[in-house]
C-alpha positions in Angstrom: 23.3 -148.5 -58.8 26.2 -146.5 -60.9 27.0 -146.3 -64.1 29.2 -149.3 -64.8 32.8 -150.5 -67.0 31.1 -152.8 -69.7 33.4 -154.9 -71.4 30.3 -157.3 -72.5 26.5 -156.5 -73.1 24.7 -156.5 -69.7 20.8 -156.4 -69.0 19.9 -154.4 -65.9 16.6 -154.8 -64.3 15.1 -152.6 -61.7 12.0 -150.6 -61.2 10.8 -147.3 -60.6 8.2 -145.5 -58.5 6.9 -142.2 -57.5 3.5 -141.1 -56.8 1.6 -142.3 -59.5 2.6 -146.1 -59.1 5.2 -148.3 -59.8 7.0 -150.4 -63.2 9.8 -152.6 -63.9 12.3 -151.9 -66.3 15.4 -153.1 -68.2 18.0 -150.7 -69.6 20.6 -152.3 -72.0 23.9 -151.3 -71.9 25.8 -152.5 -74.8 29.0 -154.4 -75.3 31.8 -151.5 -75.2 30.1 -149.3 -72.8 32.0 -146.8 -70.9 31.9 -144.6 -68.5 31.5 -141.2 -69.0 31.2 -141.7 -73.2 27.7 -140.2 -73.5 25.9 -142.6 -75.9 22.5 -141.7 -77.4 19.4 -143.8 -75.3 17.0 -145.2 -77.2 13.4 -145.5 -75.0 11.3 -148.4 -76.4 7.7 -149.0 -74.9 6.6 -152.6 -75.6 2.8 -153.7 -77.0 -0.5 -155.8 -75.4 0.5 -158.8 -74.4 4.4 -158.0 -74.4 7.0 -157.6 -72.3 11.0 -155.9 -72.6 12.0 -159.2 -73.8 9.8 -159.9 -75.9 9.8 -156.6 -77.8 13.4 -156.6 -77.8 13.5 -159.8 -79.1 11.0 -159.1 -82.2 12.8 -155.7 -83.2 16.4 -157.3 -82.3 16.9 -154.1 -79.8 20.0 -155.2 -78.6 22.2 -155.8 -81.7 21.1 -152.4 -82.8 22.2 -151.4 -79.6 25.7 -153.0 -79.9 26.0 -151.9 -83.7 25.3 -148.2 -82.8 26.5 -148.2 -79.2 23.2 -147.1 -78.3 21.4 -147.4 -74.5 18.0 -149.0 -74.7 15.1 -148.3 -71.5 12.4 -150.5 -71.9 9.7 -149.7 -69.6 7.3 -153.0 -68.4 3.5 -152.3 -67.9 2.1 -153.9 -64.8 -0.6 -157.1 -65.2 -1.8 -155.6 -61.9 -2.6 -152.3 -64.4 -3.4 -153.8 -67.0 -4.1 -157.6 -67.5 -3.2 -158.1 -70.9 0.2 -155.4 -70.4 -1.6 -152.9 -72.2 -0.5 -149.2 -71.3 -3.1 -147.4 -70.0 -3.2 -144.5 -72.9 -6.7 -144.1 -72.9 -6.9 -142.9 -69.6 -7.1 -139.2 -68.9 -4.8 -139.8 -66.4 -2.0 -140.6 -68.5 -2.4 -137.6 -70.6 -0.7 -135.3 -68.8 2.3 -133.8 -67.9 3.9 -134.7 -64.5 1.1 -137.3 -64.0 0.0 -141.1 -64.8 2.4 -143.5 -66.7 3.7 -141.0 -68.8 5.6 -139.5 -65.1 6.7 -143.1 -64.5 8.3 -143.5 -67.6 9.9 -140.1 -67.6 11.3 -140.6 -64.0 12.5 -143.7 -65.5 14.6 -141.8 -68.0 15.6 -139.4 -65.5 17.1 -142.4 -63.4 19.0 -143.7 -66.7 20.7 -139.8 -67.4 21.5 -139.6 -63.9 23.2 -143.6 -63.3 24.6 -144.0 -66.7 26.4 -141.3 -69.5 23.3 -140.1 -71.7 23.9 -137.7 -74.5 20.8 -135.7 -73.8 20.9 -134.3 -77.3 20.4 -137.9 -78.4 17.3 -139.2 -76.2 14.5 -141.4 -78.8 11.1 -143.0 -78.3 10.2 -145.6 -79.9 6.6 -148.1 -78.9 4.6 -150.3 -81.0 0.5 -150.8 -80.3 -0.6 -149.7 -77.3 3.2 -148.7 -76.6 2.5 -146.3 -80.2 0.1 -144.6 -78.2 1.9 -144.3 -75.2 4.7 -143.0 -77.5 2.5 -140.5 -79.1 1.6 -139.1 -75.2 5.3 -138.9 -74.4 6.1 -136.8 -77.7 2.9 -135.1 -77.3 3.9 -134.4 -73.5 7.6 -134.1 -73.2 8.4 -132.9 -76.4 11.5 -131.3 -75.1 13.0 -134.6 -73.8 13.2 -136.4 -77.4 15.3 -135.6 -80.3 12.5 -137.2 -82.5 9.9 -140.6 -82.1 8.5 -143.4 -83.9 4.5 -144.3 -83.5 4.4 -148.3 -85.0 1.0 -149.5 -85.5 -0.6 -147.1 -82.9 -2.3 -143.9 -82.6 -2.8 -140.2 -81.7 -2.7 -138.3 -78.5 -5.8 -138.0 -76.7 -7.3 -140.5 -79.3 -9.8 -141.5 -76.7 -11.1 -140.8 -72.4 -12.1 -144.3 -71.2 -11.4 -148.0 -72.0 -14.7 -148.0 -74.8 -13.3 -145.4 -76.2 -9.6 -146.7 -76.7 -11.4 -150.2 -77.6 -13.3 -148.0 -80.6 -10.7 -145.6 -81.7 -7.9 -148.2 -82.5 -10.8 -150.6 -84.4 -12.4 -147.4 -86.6 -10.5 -144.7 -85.6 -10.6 -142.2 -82.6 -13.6 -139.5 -83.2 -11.5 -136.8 -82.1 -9.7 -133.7 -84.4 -6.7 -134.4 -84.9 -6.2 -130.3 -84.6 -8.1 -129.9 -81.3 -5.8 -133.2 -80.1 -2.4 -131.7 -82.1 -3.4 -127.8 -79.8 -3.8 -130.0 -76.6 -0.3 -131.9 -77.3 1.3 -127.9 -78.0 -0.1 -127.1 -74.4 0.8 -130.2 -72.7 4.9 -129.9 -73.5 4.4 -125.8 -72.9 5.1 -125.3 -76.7 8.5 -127.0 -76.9 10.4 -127.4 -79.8 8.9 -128.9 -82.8 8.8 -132.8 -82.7 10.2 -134.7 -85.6 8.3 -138.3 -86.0 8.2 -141.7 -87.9 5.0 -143.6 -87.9 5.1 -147.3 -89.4 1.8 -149.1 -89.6 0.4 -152.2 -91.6 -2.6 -151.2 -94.0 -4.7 -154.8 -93.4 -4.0 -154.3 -89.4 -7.1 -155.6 -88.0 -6.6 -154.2 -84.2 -5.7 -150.8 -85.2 -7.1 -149.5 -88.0 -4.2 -147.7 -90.4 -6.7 -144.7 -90.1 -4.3 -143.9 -87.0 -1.5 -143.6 -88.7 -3.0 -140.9 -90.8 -4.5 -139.2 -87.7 -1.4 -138.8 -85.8 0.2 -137.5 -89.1 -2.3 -135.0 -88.6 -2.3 -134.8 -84.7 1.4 -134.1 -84.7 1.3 -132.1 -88.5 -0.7 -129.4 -86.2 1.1 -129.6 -82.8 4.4 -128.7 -85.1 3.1 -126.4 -86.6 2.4 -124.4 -83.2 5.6 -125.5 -81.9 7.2 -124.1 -85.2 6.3 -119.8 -85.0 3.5 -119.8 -81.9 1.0 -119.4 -84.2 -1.7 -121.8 -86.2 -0.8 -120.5 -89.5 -0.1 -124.3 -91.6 3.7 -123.3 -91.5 4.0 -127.5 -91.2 1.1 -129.2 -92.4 0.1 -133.1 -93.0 0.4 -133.2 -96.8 2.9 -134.8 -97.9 5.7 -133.8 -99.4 6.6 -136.3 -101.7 4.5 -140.2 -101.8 6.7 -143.2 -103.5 5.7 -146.6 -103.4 8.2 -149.6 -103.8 9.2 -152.9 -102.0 5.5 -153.4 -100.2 5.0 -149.9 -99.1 4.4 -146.6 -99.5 6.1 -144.0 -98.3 5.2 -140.3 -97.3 7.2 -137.5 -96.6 6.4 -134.9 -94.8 8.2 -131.5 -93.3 8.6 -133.0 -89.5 8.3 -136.3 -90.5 7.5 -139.8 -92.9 4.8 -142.5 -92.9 5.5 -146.5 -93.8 2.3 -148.0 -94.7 2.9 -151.5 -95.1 0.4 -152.5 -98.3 0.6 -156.6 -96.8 1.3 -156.2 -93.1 -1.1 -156.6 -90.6 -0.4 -156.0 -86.5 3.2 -156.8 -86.6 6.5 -155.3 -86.7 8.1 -155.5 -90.4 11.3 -157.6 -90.8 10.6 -158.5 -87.2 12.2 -161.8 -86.1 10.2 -164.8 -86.6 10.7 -166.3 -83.5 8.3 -163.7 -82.0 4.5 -162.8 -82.1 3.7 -160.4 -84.2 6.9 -160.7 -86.9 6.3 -160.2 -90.5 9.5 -161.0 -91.4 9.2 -160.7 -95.2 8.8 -157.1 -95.2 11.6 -154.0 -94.9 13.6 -153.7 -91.4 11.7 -151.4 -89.8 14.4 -151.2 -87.0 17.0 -150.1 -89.4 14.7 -147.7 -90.9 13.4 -146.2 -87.6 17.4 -146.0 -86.3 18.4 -144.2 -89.8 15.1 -141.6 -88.9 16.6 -140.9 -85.9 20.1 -140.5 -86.6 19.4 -137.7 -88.8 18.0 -135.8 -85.7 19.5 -134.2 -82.1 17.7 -131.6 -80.1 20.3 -129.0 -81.8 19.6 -129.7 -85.2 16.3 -130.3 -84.5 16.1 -126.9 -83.6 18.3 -125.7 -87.0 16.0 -127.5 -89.0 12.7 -125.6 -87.6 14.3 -122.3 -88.2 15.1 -123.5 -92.0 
């Protein structure tokens, strides 16, 4: 398949497989599209129980897509590898580098760069839930790929080794230092750049605990501050910067990052379309919020920004 002349939006399904397995996809490619016009590509890894569609669907994917011209990857968890479409995060598996789902997602954006015209200064990820966590292994992992990410209602890197564990650390809260995870993370993406993130999280979520939210503050507080001089001297830490509170949240900034905790929200996705599971529609767009996060960062100034 090659990149294509898109008068109209189009949907384009396919899948993708190398040594560690198999996964669907669908890619968006938004009304306008052309050739050679490198657009930034948004990578958006779905919940439990979801697919693409239905992800898409909740966060309204595609008419952000066609408002900012953006390309949106959504990869599709297997039921054969998980039977409620969870990713696998808690796996030691898919905690590496080159290896597990993580590879299969990666080779997935690698096909999209290589079929369609990717500003590679400009590449996002995005996941709610279990897709958080996957989100967190990809920034923690292949930190050199994304311009910056967005954890929703999930968790930390390595929060957990086996299925218990996973089960336990999104209900209370993995056991695991956030440092000891944050100096894994620095390892895994050989010290890249520093990672800029967003995490948004509901504070009565009753499948994972908003203690994650804090911990991968803290997780990815520390694996930026290695990235930042080499050295584990708190040049980036996890206390905020500034904490306001209006509108049903409260909001803290940090040097590589913000948190929205949601003071009503539960496991949902706020100002999420009702029409879906797992919309809370009454609070702030957290799609326009997460978009305006990223638009502030590419690789470059990324870069500019750690040396300031």
């Amino acid at each position: 398949m090659h990149a294509l002349l898109a008068a109209a939006a189009l949907w384009v399904t396919g899948s993708f497989t190398n040594a560690a397995g198999t996964r669907d996809y669908k890619l968006y490619v938004p009304a306008g599209y052309v050739a050679g016009e490198r657009r930034p590509l948004l990578v958006a890894i779905h919940g439990c129980t979801e697919t693409p569609d239905d992800f898409a669907g909740l966060a309204r994917l595609a008419k952000l897509a066609d408002e900012q011209k953006l390309l949106v990857l959504m990869p599709a968890q297997s039921p054969a590898a998980n039977a409620s479409r969870c990713w696998n995060w808690f796996l030691p598996v898919n905690q590496k580098r080159g290896d597990g789902e993580p590879s299969i997602i990666k080779g997935m954006i690698d096909w999209t760069r290589e079929h369609y015209s990717v500003d590679d200064a400009r590449i996002y990820v995005a996941g709610v839930s279990s897709g958080g966590f996957m989100t967190s292994v990809m920034l923690s992992c292949y930190a050199e790929t994304f311009a910056a990410g967005m954890v929703a209602s999930g968790g930390m890197y390595e929060a957990a080794d086996d299925l218990y564990g996973g089960a336990y650390a999104a209900l209370y809260g993995s056991t695991k230092d956030p440092n000891v995870t944050g100096a894994d993370a620095d390892r895994c993406s050989h010290r890249a750049k520093p990672a800029p993130l967003l995490v948004f999280h509901g504070a009565l979520d009753p499948y994972v605990k908003a203690i994650n939210a804090d911990l991968v503050i803290a997780q990815f507080a520390q694996m930026n501050d290695l990235a930042d001089d080499g050295t584990d001297n708190d040049s980036i830490t996890a206390k905020p910067l500034s904490v306001t509170s209006a509108n049903g949240y409260t909001l803290k900034s940090f040097a590589f990052g913000a948190e929205y905790m949601m003071t009503a929200m539960g496991h949902a996705w706020s100002g999420g379309d009702p029409n879906f599971t797992y919309a809370y529609p009454q609070g702030v767009d957290e799609t326009a919020i997460m978009w305006t996060f990223f638009a502030q960062y590419t690789r470059e100034a990324r870069r500019r920004r750690a040396a300031r």
